[in-house]
N, C-alpha and C positions, 0 to 999 in steps of 0.2 A: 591828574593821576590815573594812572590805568588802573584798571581792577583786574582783579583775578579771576582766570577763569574757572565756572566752577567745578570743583572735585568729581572726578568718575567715582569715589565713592560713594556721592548721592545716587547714582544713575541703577538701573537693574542690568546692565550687563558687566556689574564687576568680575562678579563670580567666572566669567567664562576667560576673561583676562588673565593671562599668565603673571607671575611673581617679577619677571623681568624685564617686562615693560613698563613697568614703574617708569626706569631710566630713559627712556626713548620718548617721554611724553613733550616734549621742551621744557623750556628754559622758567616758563610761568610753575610747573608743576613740581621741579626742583624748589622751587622759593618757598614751600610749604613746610619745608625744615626737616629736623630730624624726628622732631613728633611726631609731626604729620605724617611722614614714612614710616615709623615702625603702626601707627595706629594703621594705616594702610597696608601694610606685612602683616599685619593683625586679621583684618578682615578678609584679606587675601586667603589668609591660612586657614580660619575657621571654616569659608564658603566651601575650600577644595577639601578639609576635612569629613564636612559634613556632605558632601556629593559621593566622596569615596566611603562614609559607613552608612549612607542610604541603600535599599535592595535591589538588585537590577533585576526587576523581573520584566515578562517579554509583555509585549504590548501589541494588542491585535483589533480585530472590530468581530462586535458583534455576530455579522453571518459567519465568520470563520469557527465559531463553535458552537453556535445553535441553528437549528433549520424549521420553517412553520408546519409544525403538525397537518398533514394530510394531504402536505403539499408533496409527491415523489411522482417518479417514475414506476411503470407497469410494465412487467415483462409480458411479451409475444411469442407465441412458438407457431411453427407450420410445419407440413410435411410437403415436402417437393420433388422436381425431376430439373436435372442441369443436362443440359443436350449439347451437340456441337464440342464432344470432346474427341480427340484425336487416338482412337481406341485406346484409352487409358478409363475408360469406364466400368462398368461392375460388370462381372462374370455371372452371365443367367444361369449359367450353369447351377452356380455356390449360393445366388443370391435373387432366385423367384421373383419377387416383391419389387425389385426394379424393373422386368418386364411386365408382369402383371401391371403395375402403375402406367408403363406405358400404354399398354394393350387397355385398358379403361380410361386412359387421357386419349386415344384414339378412335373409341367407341362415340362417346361426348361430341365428335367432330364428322358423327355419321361413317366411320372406316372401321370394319371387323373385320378380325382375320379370322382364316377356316380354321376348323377345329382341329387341337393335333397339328398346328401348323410351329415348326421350330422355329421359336422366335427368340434371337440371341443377340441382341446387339449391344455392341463395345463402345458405343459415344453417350449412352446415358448412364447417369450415378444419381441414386437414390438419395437425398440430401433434408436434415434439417435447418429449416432457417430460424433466428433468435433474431430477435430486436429488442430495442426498449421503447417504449411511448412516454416519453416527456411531460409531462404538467402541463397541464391548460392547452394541450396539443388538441389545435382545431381540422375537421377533414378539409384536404387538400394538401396538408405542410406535408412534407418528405422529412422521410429519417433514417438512418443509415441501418443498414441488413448484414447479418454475417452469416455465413451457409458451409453447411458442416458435414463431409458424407458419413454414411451409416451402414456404408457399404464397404466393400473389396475393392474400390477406385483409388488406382494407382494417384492418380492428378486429376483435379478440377481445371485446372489451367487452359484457360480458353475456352472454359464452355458458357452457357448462356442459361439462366435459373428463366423457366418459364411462370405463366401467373399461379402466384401461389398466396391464398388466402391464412391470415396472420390471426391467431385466435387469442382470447386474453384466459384466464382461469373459469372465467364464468362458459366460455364456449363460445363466446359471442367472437363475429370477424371484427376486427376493429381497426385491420391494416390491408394492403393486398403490396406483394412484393414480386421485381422482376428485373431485369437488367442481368448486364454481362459484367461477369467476376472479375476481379484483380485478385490475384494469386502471387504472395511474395516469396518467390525460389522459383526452383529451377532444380532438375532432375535430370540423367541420362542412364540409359543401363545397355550392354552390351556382353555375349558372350557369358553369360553367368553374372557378369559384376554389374552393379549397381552406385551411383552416386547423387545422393540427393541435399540438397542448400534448402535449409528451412521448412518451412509444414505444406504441402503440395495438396493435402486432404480438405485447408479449409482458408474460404475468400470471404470477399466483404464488397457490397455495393452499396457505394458511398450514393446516398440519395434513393439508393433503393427500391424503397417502400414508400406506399401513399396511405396517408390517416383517411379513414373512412370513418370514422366515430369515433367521438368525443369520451373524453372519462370524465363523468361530473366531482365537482371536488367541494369540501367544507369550507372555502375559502372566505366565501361570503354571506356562510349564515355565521346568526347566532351574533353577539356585541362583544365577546370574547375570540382571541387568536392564542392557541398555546404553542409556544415555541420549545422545540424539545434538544436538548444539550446533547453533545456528540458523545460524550463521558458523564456517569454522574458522580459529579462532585457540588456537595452545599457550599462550599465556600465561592465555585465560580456564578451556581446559583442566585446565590446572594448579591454579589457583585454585578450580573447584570441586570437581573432588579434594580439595583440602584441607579446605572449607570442609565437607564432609561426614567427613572424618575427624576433623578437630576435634567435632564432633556426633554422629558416632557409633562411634569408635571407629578407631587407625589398620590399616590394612589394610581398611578395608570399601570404597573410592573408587581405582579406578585409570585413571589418564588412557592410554587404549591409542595416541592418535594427536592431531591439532588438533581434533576433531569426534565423538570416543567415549569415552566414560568409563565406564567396568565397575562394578557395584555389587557386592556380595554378599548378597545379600536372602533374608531369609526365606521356606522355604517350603509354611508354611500361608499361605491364602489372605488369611485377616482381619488375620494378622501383616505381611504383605506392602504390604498395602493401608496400613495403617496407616503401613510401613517409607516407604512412597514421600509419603504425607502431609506424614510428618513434611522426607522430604530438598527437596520442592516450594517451603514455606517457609523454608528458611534463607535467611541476609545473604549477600551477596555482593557485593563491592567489585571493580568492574569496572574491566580497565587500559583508559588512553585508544584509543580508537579508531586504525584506521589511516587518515593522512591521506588522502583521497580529495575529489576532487568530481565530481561527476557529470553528464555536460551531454545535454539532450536535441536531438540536432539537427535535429529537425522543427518546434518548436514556441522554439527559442531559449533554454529554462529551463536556468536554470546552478543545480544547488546543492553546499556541499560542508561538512565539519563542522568542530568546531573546533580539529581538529588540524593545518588546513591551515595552512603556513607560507610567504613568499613573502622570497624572497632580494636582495639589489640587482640591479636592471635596469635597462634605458631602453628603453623602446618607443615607435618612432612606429607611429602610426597613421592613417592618411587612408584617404577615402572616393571611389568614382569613382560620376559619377552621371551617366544618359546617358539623355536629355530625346527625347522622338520626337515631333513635331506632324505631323497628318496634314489640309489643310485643302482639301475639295471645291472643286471649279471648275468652273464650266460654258462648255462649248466649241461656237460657234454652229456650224453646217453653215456651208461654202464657199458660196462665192457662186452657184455654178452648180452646188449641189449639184440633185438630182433634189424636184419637191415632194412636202410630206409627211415631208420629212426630220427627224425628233427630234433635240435638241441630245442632247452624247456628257459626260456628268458625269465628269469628269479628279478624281482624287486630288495635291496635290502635298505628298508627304513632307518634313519637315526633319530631319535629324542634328544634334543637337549632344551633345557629352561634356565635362562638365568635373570637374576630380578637385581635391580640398581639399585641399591641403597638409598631412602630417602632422608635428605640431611633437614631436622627440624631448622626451619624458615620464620620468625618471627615480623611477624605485617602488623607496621605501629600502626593508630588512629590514624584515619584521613579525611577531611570532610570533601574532599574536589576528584570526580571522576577522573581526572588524570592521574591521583595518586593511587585511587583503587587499582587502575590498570597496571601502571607500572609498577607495585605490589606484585600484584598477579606474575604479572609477566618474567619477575625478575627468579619465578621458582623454574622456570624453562618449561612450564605444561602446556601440553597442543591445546587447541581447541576443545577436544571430545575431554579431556582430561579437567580443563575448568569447569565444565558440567559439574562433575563429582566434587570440585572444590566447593562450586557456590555452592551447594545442597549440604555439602557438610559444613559452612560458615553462616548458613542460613540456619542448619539445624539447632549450631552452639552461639546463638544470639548474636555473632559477631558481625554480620550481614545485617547493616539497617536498611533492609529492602524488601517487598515485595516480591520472590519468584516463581516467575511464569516460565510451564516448557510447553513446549507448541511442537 
């Protein structure tokens, strides 16, 4: 006798199995009858039941929303001179301070010029350069320079930043920076007119600058690392404490506040290194966001995620629009005016304002950002105009959100 083979309802990949391959399993799997089927229709339906009222929230790792305290980048500033520009340089005239720099970058080199002597030249522009210095950034790495004039220079384009030493907050040189620009546009001007493609005032050299000292970091003192959350929120707090105790052990992840979580970390160096690898990469199942949206009011942008919720309302809405015509007129001289007399060109203004009716709009409950929108949208208000919506729907409770104007 052959036996049967056995039921995919034992197996754990039912649940992914659709309802309609039941029928396509052969001929063994039909002989399980009609019990066997509906108790199989059964299970089928519970597992997709229960997938579809489980919560989709998003899932990410670890580094993507904490970073280790004291671990960043250091900005650099310098003051410089960019030479080798095609007289599109600063005017000595308007802008002193770019000859003077030359004339003491010159000095430095053993060459002084007589006193009183006109010194005007169109290829150099007076320029600040900015970087960032990296973490654990050792002297010799290179890292990329941006150079910016502070001058009257029409274009940088084509010129060549000479050595210019990179200072951190404290004063100290911690970089020295040099190379020739890349400049993204292009510019021509002729006859009075002007046409220019993109920003010509400021470049970037890629590899730039040379580290010349180190920034020492907390990396490796102390038996604790605290890692500091992008946003504070306790609930994500909490959850990646966990999600590192389940991983490495309980008691090694303590959540101190919404934005700090305590590790206890190995420490030797390569065990450490290795400790933080390993916690960078864990899952982490992120709770929903807090509802917000965000409006910018200079430019009219509204955005907000999808936790926004919007409650029964009625809003009207109307627009007031107010029309000015301004239509010249010319007015003869009097009759016995003096000769020679010019007619007198009169302006005559018109007013009018007329305001649209706004027809009350009733916006039922919605819990899904698409509904809130299409609510919105369906009262015909511009961008600038939802501003004053959300803030009046915020103010009468019907707004379950968070708003932020920027």
């Amino acid at each position: 006798m052959n036996r049967l083979p056995t039921p995919r309802a034992t197996r754990p990949r039912v649940a992914a199995e659709p309802l309609g391959a039941v029928w396509a399993l052969g001929p063994a799997r039909r002989r399980l009858g009609l019990a066997g089927l509906s108790l199989w229709a059964a299970l089928v339906a519970l597992a997709m039941g229960l997938l579809a009222a489980a919560p989709l929230h998003a899932s990410t790792r670890i580094q993507d929303v904490a970073s280790v305290q004291g671990v960043r980048s250091n900005p650099l500033t310098g003051y410089g001179l960019v030479v080798g520009l095609d007289g599109t340089g600063d005017q000595a005239a308007q802008m002193p301070f770019s000859a003077q720099s030359l004339r003491n970058y010159l000095e430095q080199h053993g060459l002084s010029l007589p006193p009183g002597a006109n010194f005007q030249p169109r290829n150099v522009a007076a320029v600040l350069v900015t970087a960032q210095l990296p973490a654990f950034a050792q002297p010799g790495q290179a890292i990329d320079i941006t150079v910016s004039s502070i001058g009257n220079a029409r274009s940088l384009r084509g010129g060549t930043l000479i050595t210019t030493p990179l200072r951190g907050v404290d004063g100290q040189i911690y970089a020295l920076a040099q190379g020739n620009l890349i400049v993204g546009g292009a510019g021509a001007a002729a006859a009075g007119a002007q046409v220019v493609i993109n920003h010509l005032s400021v470049g970037r050299i890629p590899n730039g600058g040379q580290v010349e000292r180190s920034v020492p970091t907390p990396f490796l003192l102390g038996t604790t690392i605290d890692l500091n959350l992008s946003a504070a929120d306790f609930q994500t707090a909490r959850r990646v404490a966990l999600s590192i105790n389940q991983a490495k052990g309980a008691g090694t992840a303590q959540a101190l506040d919404g934005r700090v979580v305590r590790l206890r970390a190995p420490t030797d160096p390569n065990e450490r290194v290795a400790f933080l690898a390993d916690i960078e990469q864990l899952p982490l199942q992120l709770a929903p966001p807090t509802a917000r949206v965000v409006v910018n009011s200079r430019t009219g942008s509204v955005v907000m995620n999808q936790s926004v919720t919007l409650a029964p309302a009625a809003v009207a809405h109307g627009s007031l629009t107010v029309t000015i015509r301004v239509t010249p007129q010319v007015a003869m001289p009097p009759p016995f005016a003096p000769p020679g007399t010019p007619p007198v060109v009169v302006e005559q203004a018109e007013v009018q304002i007329g305001q649209e009716g706004g027809a009350l709009i009733q916006l039922p409950a919605s819990t899904q950002l698409s509904e809130v929108v299409r609510a919105l949208n369906a009262m015909g208000a511009t961008p600038m105009d939802l501003v004053s919506i959300l803030q009046a729907l915020r103010a009468a409770g019907s707004l379950r959100a968070e708003l932020e104007v920027i």
